[in-house]
N, C-alpha and C positions, 0 to 999 in steps of 0.2 A: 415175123413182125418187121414192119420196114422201117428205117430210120428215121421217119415223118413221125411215126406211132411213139416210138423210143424219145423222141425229143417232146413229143405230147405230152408224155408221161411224168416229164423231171419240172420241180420245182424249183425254177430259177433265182426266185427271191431271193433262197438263203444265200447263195452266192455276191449277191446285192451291197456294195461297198455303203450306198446311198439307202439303204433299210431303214437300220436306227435312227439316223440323223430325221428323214420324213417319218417314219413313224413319232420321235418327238415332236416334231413339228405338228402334225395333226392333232396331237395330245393338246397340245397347245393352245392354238385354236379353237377349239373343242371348249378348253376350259374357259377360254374367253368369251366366247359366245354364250355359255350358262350363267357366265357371271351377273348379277343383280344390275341394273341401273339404279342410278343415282336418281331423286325427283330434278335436280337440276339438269340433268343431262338426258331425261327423259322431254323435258321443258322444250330443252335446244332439238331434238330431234322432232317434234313437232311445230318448233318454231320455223324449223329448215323445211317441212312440207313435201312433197315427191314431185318431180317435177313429169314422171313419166303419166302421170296421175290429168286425163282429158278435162278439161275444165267445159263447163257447159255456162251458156246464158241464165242472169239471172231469171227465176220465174216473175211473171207480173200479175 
């Protein structure tokens, strides 16, 4: 087994100072993005529009 195979093999993560901290993090995240909107804040988000969103002429 050569030493490329041997380093294939180890799971770096646990070693990972930075693990928990980003694992919180995504939790986090995570929970935010599930969270419910408000109808007001639903409002302003369609009030605000996409801007990447092509706009065509109107039809006549």
């Amino acid at each position: 087994m050569t030493l490329e195979e041997r380093f294939a093999q180890i799971d770096f993560s646990q070693f990972s100072k930075v693990k928990d901290s980003l694992l919180l993090r995504l939790k986090l995240r995570r929970r935010a993005i599930n969270e419910e909107m408000s109808l007001d804040e639903l409002d302003q988000v369609a009030a605000a529009g996409n801007p990447n969103i092509k706009k065509y002429p109107p039809r006549e």
